[in-house]
NULOFI-719517 format. One record per residue (C-alpha): residue number from 1; residue in one letter; x, y, z. Coordinates in steps of 0.02 Angstrom, whole numbers, plus 50000, padded with zeros to 5 digits. Example, Ala and Ser with C-alpha at 12.3 -4.5 7.8 and 13.67 -1.06 7.14 Angstrom:
<pos: 1; code: a; u: 50615; v: 49775; w: 50390>
<pos: 2; code: s; u: 50684; v: 49947; w: 50357>
***
This chain:
<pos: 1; code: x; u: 58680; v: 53735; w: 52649>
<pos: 2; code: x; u: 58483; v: 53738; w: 52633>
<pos: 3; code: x; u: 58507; v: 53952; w: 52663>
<pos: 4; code: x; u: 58656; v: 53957; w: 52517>
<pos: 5; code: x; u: 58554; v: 53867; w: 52385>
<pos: 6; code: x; u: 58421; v: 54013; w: 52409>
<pos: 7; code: x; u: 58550; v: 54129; w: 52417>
<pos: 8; code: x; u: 58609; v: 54076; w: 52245>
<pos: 9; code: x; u: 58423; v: 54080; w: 52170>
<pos: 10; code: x; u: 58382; v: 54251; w: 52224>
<pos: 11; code: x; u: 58548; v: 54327; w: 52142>
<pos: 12; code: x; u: 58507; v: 54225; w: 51984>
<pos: 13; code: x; u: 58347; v: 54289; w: 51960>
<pos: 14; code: x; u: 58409; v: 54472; w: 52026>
<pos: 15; code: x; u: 58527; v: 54473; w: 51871>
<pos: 16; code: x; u: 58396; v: 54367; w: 51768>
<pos: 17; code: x; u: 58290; v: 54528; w: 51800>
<pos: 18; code: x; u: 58435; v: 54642; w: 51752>
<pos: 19; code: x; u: 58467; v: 54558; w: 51586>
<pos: 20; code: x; u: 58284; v: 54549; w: 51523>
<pos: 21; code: x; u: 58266; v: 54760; w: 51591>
<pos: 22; code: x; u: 58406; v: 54791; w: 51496>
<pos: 23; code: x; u: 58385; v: 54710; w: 51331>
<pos: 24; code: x; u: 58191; v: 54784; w: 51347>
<pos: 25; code: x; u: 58285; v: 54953; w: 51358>
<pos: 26; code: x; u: 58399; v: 54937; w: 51224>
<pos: 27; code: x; u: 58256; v: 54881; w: 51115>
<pos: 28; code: x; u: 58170; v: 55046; w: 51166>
<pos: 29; code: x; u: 58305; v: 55156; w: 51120>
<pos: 30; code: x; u: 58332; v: 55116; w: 50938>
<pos: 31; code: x; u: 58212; v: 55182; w: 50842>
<pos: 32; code: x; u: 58164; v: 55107; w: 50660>
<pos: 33; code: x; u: 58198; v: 55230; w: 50509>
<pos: 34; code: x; u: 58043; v: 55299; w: 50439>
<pos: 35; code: x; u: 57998; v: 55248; w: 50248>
<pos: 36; code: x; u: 57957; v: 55402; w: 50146>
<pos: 37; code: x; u: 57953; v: 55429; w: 49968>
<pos: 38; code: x; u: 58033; v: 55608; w: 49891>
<pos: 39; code: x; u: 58058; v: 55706; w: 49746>
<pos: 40; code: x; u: 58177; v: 55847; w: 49665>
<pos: 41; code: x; u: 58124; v: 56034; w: 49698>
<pos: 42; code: x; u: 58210; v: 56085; w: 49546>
<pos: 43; code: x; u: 58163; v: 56233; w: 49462>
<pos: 44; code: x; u: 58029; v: 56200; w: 49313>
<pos: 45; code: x; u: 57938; v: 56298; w: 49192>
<pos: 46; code: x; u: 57765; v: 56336; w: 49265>
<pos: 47; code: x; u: 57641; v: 56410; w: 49150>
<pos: 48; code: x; u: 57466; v: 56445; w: 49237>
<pos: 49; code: x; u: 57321; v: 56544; w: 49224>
<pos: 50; code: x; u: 57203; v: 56625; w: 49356>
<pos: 51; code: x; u: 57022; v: 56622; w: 49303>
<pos: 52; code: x; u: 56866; v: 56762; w: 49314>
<pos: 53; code: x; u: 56675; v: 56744; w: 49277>
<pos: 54; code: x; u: 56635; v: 56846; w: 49116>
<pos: 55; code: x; u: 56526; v: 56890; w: 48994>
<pos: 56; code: x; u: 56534; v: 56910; w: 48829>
<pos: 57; code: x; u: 56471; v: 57101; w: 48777>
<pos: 58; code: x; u: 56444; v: 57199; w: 48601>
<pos: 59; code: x; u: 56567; v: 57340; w: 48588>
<pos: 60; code: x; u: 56409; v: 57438; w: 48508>
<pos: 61; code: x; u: 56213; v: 57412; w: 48526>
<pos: 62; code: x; u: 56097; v: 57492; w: 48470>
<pos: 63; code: x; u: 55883; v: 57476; w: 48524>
<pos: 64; code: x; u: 55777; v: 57513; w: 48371>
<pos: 65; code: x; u: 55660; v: 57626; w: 48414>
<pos: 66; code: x; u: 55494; v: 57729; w: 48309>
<pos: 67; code: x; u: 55521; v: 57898; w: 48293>
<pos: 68; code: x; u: 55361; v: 57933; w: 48210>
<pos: 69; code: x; u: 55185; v: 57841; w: 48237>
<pos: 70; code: x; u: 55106; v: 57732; w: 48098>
<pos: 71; code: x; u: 55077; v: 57560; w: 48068>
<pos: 72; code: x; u: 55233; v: 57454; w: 47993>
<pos: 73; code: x; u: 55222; v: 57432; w: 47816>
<pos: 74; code: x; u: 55380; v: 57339; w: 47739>
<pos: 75; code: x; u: 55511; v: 57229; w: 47856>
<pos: 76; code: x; u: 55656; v: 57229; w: 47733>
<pos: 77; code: x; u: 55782; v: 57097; w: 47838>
<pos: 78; code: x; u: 55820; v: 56932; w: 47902>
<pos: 79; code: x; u: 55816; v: 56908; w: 48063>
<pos: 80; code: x; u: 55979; v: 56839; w: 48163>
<pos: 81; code: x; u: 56075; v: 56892; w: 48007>
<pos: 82; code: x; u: 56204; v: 57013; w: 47977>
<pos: 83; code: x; u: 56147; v: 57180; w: 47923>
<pos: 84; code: x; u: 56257; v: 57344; w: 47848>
<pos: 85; code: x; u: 56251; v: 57535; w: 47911>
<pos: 86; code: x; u: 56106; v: 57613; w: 47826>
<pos: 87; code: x; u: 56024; v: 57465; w: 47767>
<pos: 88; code: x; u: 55828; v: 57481; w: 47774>
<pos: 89; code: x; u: 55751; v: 57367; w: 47901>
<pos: 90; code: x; u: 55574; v: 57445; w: 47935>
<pos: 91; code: x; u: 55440; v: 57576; w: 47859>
<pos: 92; code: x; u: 55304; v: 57651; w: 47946>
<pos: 93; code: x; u: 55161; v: 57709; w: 47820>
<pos: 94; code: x; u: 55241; v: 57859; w: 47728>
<pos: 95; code: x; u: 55098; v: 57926; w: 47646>
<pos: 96; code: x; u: 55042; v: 58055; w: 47750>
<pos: 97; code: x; u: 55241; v: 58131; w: 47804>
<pos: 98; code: x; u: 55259; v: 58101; w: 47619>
<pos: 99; code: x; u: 55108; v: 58236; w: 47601>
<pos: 100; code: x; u: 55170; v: 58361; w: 47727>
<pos: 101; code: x; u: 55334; v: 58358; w: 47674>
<pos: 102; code: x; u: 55272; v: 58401; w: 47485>
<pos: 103; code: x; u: 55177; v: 58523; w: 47562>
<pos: 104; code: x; u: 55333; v: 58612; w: 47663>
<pos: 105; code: x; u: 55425; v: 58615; w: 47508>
<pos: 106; code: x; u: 55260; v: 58710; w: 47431>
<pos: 107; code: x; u: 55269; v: 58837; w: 47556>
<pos: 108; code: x; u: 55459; v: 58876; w: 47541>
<pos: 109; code: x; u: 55431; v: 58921; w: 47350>
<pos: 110; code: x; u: 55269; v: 59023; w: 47410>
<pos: 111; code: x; u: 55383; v: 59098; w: 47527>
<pos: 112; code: x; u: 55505; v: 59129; w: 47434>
<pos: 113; code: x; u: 55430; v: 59214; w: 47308>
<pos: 114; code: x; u: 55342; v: 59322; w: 47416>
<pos: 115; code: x; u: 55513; v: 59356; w: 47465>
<pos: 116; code: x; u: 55587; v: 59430; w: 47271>
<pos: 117; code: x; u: 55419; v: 59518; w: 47267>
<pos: 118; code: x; u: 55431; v: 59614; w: 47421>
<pos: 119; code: x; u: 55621; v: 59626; w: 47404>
<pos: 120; code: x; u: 55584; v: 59726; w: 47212>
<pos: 121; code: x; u: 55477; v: 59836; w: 47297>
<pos: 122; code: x; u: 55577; v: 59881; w: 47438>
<pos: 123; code: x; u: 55731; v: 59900; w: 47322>
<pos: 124; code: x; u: 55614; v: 60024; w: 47232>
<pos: 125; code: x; u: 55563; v: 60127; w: 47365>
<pos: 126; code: x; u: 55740; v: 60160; w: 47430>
<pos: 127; code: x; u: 55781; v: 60200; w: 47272>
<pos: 128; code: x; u: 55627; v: 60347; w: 47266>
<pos: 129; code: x; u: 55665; v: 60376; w: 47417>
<pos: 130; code: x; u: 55856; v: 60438; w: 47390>
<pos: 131; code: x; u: 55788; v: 60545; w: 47280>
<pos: 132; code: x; u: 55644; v: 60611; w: 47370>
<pos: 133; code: x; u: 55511; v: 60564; w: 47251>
<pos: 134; code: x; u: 55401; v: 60442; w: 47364>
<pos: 135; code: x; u: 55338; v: 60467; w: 47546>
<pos: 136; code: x; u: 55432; v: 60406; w: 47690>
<pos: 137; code: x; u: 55320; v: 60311; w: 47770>
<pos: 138; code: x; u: 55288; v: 60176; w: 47602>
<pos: 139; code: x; u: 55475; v: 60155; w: 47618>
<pos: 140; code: x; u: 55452; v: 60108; w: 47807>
<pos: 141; code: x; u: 55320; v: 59999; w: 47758>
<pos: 142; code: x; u: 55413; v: 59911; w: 47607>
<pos: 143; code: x; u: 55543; v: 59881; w: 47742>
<pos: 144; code: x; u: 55434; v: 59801; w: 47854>
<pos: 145; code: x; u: 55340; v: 59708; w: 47731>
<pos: 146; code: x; u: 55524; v: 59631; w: 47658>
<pos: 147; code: x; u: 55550; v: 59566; w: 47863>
<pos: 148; code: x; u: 55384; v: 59519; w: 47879>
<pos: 149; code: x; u: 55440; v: 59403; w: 47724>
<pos: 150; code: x; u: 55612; v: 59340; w: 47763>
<pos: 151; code: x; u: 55533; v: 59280; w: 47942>
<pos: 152; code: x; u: 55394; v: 59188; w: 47842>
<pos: 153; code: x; u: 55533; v: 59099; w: 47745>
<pos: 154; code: x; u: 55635; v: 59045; w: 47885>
<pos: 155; code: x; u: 55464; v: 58976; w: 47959>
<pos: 156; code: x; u: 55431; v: 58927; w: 47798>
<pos: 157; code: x; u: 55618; v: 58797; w: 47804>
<pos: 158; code: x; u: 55610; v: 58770; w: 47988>
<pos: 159; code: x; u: 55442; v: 58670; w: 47944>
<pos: 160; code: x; u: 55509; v: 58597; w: 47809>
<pos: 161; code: x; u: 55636; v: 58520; w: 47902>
<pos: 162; code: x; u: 55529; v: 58444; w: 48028>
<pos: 163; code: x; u: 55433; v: 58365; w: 47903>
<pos: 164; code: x; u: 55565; v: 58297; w: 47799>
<pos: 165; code: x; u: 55655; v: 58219; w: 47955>
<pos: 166; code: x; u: 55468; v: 58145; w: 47995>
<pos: 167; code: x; u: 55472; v: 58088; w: 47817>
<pos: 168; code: x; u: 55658; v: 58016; w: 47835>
<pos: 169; code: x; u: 55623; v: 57931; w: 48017>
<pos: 170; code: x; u: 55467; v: 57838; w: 47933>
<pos: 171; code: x; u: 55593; v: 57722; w: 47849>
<pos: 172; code: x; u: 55721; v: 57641; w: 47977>
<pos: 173; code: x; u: 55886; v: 57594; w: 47920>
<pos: 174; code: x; u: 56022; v: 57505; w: 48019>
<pos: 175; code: x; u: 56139; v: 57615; w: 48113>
<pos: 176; code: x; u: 56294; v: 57506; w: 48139>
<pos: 177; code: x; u: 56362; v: 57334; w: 48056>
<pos: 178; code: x; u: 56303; v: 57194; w: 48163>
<pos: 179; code: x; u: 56167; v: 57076; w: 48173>
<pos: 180; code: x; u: 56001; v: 57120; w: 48197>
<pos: 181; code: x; u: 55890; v: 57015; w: 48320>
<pos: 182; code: x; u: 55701; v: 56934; w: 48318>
<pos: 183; code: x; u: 55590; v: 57087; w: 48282>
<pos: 184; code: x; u: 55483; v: 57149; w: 48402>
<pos: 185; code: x; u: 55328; v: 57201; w: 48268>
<pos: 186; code: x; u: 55264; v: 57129; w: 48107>
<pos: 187; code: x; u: 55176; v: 57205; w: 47975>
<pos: 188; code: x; u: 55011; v: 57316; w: 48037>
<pos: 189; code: x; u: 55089; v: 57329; w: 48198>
<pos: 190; code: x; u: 55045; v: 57529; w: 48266>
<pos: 191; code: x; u: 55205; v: 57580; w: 48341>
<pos: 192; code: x; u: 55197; v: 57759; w: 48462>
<pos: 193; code: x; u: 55383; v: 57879; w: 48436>
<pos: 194; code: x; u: 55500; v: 57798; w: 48577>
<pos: 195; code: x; u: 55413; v: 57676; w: 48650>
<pos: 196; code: x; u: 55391; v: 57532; w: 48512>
<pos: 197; code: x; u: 55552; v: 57421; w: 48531>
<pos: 198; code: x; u: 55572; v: 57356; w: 48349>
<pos: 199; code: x; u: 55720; v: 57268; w: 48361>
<pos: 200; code: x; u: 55920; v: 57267; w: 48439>
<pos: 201; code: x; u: 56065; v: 57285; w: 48316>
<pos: 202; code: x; u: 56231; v: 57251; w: 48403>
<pos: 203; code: x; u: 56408; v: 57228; w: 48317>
<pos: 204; code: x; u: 56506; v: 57066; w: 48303>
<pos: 205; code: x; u: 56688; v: 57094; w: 48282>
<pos: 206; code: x; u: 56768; v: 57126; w: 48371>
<pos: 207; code: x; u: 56684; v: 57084; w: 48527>
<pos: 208; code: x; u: 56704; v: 57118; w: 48713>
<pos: 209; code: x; u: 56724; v: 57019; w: 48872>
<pos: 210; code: x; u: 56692; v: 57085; w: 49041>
<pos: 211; code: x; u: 56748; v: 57027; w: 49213>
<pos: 212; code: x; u: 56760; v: 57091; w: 49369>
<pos: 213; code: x; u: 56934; v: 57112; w: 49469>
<pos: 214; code: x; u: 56971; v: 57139; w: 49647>
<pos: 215; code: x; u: 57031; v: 57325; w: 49696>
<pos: 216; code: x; u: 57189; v: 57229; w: 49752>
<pos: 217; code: x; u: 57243; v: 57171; w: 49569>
<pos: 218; code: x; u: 57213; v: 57350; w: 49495>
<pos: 219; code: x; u: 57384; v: 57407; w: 49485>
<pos: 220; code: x; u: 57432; v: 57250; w: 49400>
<pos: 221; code: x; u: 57303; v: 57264; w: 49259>
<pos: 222; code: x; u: 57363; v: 57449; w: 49245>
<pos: 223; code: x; u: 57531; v: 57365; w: 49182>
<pos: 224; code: x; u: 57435; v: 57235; w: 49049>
<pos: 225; code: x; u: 57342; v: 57410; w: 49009>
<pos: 226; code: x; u: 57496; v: 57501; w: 48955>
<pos: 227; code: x; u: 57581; v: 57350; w: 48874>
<pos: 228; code: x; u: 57568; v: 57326; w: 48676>
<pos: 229; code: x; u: 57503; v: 57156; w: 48649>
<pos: 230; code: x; u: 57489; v: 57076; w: 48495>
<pos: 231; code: x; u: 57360; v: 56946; w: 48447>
<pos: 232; code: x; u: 57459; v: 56812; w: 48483>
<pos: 233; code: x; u: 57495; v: 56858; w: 48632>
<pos: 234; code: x; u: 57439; v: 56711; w: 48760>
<pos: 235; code: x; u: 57399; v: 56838; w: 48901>
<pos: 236; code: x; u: 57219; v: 56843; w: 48893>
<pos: 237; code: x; u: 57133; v: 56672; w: 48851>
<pos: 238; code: x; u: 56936; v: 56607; w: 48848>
<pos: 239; code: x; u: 56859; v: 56462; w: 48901>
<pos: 240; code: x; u: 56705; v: 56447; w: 48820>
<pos: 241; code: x; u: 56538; v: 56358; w: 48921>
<pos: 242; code: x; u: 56583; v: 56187; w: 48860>
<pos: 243; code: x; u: 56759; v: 56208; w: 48923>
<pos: 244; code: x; u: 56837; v: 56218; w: 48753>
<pos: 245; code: x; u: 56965; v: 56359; w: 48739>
<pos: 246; code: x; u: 56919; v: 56502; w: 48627>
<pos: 247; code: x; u: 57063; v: 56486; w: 48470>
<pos: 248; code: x; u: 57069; v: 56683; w: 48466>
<pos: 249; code: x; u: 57175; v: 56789; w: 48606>
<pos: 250; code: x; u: 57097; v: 56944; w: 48700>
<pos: 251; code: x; u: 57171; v: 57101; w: 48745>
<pos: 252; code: x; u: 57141; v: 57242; w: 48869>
<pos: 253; code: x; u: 57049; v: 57385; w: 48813>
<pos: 254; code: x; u: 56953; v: 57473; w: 48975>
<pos: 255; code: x; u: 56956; v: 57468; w: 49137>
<pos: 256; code: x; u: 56810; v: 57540; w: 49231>
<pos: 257; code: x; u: 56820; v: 57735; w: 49308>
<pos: 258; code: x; u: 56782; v: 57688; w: 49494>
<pos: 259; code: x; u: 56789; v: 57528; w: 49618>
<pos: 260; code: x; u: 56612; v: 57459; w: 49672>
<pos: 261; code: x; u: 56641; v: 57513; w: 49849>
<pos: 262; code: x; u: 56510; v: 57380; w: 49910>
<pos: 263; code: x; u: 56604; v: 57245; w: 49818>
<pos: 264; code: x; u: 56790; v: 57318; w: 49807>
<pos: 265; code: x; u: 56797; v: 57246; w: 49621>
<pos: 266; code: x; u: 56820; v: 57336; w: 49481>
<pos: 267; code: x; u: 56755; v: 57300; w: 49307>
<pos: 268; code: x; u: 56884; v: 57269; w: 49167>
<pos: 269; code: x; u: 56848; v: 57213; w: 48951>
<pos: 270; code: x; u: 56949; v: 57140; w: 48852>
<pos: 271; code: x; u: 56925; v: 57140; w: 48654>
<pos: 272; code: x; u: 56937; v: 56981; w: 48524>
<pos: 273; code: x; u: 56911; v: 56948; w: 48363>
<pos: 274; code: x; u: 56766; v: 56857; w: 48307>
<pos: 275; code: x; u: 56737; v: 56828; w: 48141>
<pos: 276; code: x; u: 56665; v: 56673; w: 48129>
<pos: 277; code: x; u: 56528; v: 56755; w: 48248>
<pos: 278; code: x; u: 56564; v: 56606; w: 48382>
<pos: 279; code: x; u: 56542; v: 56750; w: 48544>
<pos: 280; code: x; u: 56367; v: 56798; w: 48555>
<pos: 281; code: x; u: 56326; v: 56946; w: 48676>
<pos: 282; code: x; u: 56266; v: 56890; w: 48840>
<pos: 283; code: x; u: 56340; v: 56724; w: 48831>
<pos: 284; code: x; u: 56441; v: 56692; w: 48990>
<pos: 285; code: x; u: 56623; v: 56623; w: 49000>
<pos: 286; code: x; u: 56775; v: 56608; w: 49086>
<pos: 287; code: x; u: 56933; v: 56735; w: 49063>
<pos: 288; code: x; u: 57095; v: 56649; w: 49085>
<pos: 289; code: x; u: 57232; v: 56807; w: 49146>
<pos: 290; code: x; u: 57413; v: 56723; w: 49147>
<pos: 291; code: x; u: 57473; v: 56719; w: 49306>
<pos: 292; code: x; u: 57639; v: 56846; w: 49346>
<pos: 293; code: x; u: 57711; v: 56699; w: 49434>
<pos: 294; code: x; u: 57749; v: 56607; w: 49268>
<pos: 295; code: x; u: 57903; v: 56560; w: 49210>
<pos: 296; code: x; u: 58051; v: 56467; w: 49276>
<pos: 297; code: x; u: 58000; v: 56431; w: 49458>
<pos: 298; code: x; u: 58029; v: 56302; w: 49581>
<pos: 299; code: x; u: 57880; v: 56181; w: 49586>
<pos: 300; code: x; u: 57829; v: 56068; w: 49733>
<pos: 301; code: x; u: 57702; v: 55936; w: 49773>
<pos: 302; code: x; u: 57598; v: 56040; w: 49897>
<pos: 303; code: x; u: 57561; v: 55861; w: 49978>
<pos: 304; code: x; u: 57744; v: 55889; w: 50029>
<pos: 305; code: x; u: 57710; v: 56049; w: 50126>
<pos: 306; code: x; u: 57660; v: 56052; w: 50319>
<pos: 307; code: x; u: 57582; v: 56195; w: 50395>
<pos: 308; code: x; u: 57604; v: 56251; w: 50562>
<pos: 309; code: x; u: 57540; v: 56380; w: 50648>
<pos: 310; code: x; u: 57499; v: 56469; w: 50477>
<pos: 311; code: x; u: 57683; v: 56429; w: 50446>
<pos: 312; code: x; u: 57739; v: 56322; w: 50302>
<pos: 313; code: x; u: 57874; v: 56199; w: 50304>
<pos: 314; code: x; u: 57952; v: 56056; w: 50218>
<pos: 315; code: x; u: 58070; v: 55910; w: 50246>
<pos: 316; code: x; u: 58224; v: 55930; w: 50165>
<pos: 317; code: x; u: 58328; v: 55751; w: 50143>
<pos: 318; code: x; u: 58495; v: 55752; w: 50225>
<pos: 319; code: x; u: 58614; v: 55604; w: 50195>
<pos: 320; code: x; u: 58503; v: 55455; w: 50305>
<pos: 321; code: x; u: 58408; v: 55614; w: 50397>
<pos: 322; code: x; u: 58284; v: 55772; w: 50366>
<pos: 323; code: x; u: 58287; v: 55938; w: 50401>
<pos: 324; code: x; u: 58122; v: 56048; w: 50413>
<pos: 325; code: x; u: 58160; v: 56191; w: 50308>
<pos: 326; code: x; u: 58010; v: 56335; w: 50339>
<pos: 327; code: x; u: 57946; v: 56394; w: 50151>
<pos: 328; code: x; u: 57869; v: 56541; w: 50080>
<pos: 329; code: x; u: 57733; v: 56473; w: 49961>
<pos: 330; code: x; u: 57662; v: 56567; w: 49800>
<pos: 331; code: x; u: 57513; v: 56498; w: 49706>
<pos: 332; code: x; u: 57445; v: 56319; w: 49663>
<pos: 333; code: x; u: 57470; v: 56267; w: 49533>
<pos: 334; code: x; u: 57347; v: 56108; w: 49510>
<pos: 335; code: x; u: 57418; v: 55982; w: 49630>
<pos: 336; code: x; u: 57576; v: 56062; w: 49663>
<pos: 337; code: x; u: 57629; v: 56245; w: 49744>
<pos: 338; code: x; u: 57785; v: 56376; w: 49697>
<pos: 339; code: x; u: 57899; v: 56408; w: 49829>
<pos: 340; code: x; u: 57946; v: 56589; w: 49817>
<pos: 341; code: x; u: 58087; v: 56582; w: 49978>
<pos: 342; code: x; u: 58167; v: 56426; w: 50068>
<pos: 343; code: x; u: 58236; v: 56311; w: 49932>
<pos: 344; code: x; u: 58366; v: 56352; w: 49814>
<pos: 345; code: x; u: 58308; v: 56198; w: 49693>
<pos: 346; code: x; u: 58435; v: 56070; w: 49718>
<pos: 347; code: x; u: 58353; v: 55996; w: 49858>
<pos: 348; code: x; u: 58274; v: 55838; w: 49879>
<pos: 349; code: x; u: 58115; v: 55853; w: 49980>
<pos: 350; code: x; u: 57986; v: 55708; w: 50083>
<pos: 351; code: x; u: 57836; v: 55690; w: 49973>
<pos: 352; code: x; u: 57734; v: 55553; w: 50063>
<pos: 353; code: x; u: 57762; v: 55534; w: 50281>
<pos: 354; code: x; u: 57792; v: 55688; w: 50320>
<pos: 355; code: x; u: 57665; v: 55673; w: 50460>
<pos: 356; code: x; u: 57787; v: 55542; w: 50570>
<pos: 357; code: x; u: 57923; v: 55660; w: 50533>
<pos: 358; code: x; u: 58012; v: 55769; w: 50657>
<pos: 359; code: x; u: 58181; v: 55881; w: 50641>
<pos: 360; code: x; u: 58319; v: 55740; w: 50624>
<pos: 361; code: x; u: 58206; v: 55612; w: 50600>
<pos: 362; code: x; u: 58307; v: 55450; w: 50514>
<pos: 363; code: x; u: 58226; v: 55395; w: 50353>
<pos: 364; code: x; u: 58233; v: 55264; w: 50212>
<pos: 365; code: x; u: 58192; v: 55315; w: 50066>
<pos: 366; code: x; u: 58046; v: 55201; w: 49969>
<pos: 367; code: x; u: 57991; v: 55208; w: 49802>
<pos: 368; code: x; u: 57843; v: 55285; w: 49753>
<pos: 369; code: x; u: 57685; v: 55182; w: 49755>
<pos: 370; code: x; u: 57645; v: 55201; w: 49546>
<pos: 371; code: x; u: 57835; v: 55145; w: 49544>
<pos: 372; code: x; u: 57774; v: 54983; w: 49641>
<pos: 373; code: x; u: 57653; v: 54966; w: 49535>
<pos: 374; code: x; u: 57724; v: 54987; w: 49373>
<pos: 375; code: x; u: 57865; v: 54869; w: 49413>
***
């Protein structure tokens, strides 16, 4: 009897053992549905723009340079303000070109009378001479005599000419509407031809931007090149150094001959209007070039996007489950990412847990945290 008792109490516990094994086993198997929050990838209108370092050039520039040395005599502008083509800015003492140029023109009527005289006498001699009244050798001599003249004339001009261009480069005038900078002399400043910088006159408007491009995105500014874009056109924006956007809208106008083959960039300006004279030459700024990818796209969270491998996938929802669907991503686009291949944009997509996610994994779906909080 004593035996059978034990007998019972070992098989009780046996299947005791069973039972709590099993339950344990069952409780392993089921798993708990993950809570993730999702979104639509429907297709939405993505406008975007990729940004370059610039700076903000004059179309034309001109140094002001002496051509003639004296001491300046009259400044005849305001400096920073906007001056015409053939204004006059500066003038170097005239008195003395003044002088030689009075005294070219002097020698020109010297010369050219000289030039009548000898020209009656060597009429007069041919005409003795066809007649055989006067010796041949005061004919060759008249002849000689009227060269001898007609060279002194043309020496006579050519000087002329050099002093009257000395006499014209003694006053400077503007070359070019613009504005003209601080000057570089004042008055009783001794200037030397070429090498006295007076001052800078560069044009306002319009106004060019460089930036540099990567040899990659050529063929694609080629295309913006041969477009017709009008000045509303949004293509070509700038963002000015205090971040404000610049109200007037570039377009292309050069792109550089060759590609820095240290860099592999390539230089490219764009023109804009400026006539309130806000773009100053030099000043650096941002060039906003809208992005080919705009449009109607298909626009993601990219904190929905797992990468693997250099591979890109997502989580597709599935009644109560979730596929991974691999992607083909295009740019970012702030906090979220176009997907070029993979979703057709009537899928519902895992925003938040996609880490605990596998292929098939069950979900539930929760509501988004600033939904938690808003309610």
């Amino acid at each position: 009897m004593y035996k059978i008792t034990h007998i019972i109490i070992y098989f009780a516990m046996v299947a005791g053992l069973l039972s709590c094994t099993g339950n344990s086993a069952n409780k392993k198997a089921e798993v708990p549905a993950i809570p993730v929050t999702v979104t639509n990838a429907s297709p939405s209108k993505a406008i975007f723009y990729n940004s370059y370092p610039a700076n903000i050039v004059a179309l034309k520039e001109v140094e002001l340079r002496g051509q003639v040395s004296g001491y300046i005599t009259g400044i005849y502008f305001t400096e920073g303000k906007e001056v015409h083509s053939g204004e006059k800015l500066y003038e170097i003492d005239r008195r003395k070109y003044e002088a030689t140029y009075r005294e070219t023109q002097s020698n020109v009527k010297i010369a050219e009378s000289n030039l009548e005289k000898v020209q009656r006498d060597a009429d007069r001699y041919t005409d003795l001479a066809s007649q055989d009244a006067v010796a041949k050798q005061l004919l060759d001599n008249s002849m000689t005599d009227l060269k001898n003249a007609r060279q002194q004339l043309d020496a006579a001009n050519s000087e002329l000419i050099k002093a009257k261009t000395d006499f014209d480069y003694s006053l400077i005038n503007s070359p070019l509407d613009g504005t003209i900078g601080f000057s570089g002399v004042k008055i009783g400043t001794l200037i030397m031809p070429g090498q006295t910088l007076l001052n800078t006159v560069s044009s306002d408007d319009p106004i060019g931007v460089d930036f540099e491009i990567n040899e990659t995105e050529l063929s694609r500014f080629r295309q913006f090149e041969k477009v017709e874009i009008s000045n509303n056109d949004t293509t070509f924006k700038i963002r000015l150094p205090d971040n404000s956007i610049y109200p007037f809208f570039g377009k292309i106008s050069v792109i550089d001959r060759a590609v820095d083959q240290q860099t592999g960039t390539i230089r490219v300006r764009i023109t804009v209007s400026n006539h309130d004279k806000i773009l100053k030459p030099g000043m650096s700024c941002k060039v906003l070039v809208l992005n080919d990818y705009s449009g109607l796209q298909i626009i993601i969270p990219f904190a929905s996007v797992l990468e693997q491998l250099s591979e890109y996938f997502v989580y597709v929802v599935k009644d109560k489950n979730v596929q991974q669907v691999k992607v083909s991503l295009g740019p970012r686009v702030n906090s979220n990412v176009i997907v070029l291949k993979g979703l057709s944009g009537d899928e519902t997509i895992v925003v938040d847990g996609i880490q605990k996610l596998h292929d098939g994994s069950e979900i539930t779906i929760a509501k988004p945290q600033n939904q938690q909080q808003h309610n």
